[in-house]
N, C-alpha and C positions, 0 to 999 in steps of 0.2 A: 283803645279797643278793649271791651271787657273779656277777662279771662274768667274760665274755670279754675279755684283756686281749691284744695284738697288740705286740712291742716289738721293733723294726730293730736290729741291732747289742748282741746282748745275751748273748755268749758272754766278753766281759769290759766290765770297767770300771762307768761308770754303770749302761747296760743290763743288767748281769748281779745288781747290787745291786739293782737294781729291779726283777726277775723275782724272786729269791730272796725280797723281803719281799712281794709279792704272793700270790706261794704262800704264805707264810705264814701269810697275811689270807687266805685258802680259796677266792682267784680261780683261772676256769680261763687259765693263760698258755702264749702261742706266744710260744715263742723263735725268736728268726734268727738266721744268721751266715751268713759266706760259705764257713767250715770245715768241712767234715761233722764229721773230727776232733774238733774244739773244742766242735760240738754234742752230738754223743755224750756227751764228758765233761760236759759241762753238766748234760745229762738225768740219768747218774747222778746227780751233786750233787744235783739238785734233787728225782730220787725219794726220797730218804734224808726228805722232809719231805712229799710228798707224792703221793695215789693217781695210778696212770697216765692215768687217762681224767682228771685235771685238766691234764695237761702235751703241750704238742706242739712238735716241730720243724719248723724249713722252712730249708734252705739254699737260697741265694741271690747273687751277686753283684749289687748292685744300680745297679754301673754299667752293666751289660748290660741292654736292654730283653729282648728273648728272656728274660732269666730273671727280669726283672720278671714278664714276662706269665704264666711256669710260676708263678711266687708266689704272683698273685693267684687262679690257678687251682685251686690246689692250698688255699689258706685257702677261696675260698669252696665248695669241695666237701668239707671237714672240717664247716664250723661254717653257720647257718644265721643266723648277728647276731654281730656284733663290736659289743662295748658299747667299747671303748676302743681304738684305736692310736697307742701313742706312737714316732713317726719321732725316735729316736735314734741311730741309726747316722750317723757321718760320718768323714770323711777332711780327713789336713793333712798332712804330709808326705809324698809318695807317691812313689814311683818312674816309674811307667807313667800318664802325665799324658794320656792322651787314650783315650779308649774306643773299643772297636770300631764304635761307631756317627758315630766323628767328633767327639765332643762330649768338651771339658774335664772330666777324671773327677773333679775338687773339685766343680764345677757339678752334675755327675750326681750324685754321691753325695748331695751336701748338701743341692742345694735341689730337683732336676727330679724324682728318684727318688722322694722322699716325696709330690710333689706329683700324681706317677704314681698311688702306692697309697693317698693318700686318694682321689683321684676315682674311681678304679676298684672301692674296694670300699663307696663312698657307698651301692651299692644295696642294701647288708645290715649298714649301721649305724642303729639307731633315729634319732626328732630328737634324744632327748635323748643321744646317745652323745658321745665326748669324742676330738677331736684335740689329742696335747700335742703340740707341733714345739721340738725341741730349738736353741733359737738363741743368742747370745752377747752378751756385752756387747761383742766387735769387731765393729762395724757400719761398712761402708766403703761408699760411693756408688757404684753399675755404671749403667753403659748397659745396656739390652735386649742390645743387639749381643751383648756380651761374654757371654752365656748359650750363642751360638749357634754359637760356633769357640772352639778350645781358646788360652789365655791363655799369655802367655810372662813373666807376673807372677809373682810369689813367694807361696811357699803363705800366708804372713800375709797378704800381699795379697787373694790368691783366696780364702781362708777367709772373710776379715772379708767381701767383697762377698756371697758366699756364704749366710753366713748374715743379712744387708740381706735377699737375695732370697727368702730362707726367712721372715721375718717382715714383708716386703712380700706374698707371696703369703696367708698367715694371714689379714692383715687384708682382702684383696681378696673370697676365697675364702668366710671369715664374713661378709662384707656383704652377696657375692651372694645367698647359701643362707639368711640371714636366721630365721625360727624355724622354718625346714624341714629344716635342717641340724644335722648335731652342734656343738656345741661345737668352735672352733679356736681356740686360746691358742697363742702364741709363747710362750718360758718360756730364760729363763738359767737353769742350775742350781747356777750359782757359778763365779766365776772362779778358775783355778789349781788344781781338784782333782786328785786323786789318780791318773789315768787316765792310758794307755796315749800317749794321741794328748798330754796334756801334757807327760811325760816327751821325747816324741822332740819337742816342738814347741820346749821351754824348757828341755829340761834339769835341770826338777825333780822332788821327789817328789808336790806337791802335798797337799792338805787332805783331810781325811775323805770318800768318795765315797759314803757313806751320806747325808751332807747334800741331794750331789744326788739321788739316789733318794728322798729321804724329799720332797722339793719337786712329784719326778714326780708320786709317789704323789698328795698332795695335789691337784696339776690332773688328775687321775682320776678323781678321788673323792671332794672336797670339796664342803659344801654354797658355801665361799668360791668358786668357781670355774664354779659354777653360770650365771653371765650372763657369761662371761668370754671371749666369743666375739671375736674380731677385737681383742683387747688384749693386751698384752705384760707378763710378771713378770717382775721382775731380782729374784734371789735373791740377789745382791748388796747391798740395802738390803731385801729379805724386802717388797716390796708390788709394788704394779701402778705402772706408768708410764708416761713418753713413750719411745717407743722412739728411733730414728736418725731427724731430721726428714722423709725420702723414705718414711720408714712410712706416714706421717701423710699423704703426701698425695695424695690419690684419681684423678688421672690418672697422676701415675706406678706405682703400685702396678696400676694397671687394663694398662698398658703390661707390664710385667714377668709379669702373670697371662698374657695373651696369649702372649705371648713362648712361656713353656713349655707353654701348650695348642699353638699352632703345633709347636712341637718334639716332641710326644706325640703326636700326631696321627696319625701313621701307623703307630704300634703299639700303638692301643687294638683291642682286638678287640670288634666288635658281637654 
């Protein structure tokens, strides 16, 4: 059955492998970027395989709330159910390290933003819909604090916390929502692939990014992935596991959840 499929960051790299084989498999998918440019070219590519009423665009920058809120506004006045959102867009070396809102744009991008547009678009995902959050195998320990003023750390630094706070929030967020909620799985897609953000992070070419597309796919869509709420894959040993011990443990992860409701708070629109 074809789903509604929602993917952050997907005018290159992972994201854009994992649009492409989506379409493939005859889902309808929204792509994002923050390029109109890069989206345009996208859509052609991806017309070449498939009809127009399967495919949509939405540009965004998603360290701005302002164009968070046109985002969410704009998907849910397209679609009426989002059966899938996979939050893969993020950021690691960047230039302009603070957002207009004041806040650390590694932090915004990586962990607050996603956590923006899963709550926000909760009201028109089924229970059984699926959050895949794109996290890493660098997992580093933060304070709440450090979410809340832009950091003077180093992008490995702020990445690795970064995405902690992304797979600390997964397991908070599935605990709460419990069998009323979609599906939220944290997900490695492999370390050192082939991407944009690894080249400028490390210097390399990286690994096949198909690998990580075909893992997305999988916590989309899999009957494996079916109970796989509030638990972590490293596709780095290809199963589920422990994730960073702060994942695991239910007052801090409850602390860091707060943190970014506090912080989103005054630009959710009722």
């Amino acid at each position: 059955m074809s789903k509604t499929i929602l993917i952050t960051g997907s005018t290159d790299g992972i994201g854009l492998a994992t649009a492409k084989s989506l379409v493939e498999l005859g889902h309808k998918v929204l792509v994002h970027g923050r390029s109109e440019a890069k989206l345009k070219t996208v859509l052609q590519e991806l017309s070449s395989i498939a009809a127009a009423e399967r495919l949509f665009a939405y540009q965004a920058d998603l360290s701005s709330f302002a164009e968070l809120q046109k985002l969410v506004a704009e998907v849910k006045s397209d679609h009426q159910q989002i059966d899938v959102l996979i939050n893969n867009a993020g950021v690691f070396v960047i230039n302009d390290k603070v957002t207009k809102d004041g806040l650390d744009t590694r932090f915004m991008v990586n962990t607050i933003a996603p956590y923006f547009l899963t709550t926000q678009l909760l009201d028109i995902m089924p229970s059984d819909a699926r959050v895949v959050n794109l996290s890493s195998a660098a997992q580093a320990p933060l304070s709440a604090q450090e979410l809340i003023q832009p950091s003077v750390q180093s992008d490995n630094a702020v990445y690795a916390k970064s995405k902690l706070a992304l797979t600390m929030w997964s397991r908070s967020l599935a605990l709460s929502l419990g069998s009323q909620g979609p599906v939220i799985v944290a997900v490695n897609p492999k370390s050192f692939l082939g991407s944009k953000m690894v080249e400028q992070a490390y210097g390399v070419a990286g690994t096949d990014l198909q690998i990580g597309a075909d893992i997305l796919i999988k916590a989309a869509l899999s009957e494996e992935f079916t109970d796989a709420t509030g638990k972590y894959y490293d596709n780095d040993i290809n199963r589920f596991t422990a994730p960073h011990p702060d994942a695991e443990q239910a007052e801090k992860i409850a602390t860091i959840e707060q943190t970014i409701i506090n912080i989103i708070r005054p630009y959710i629109v009722a």
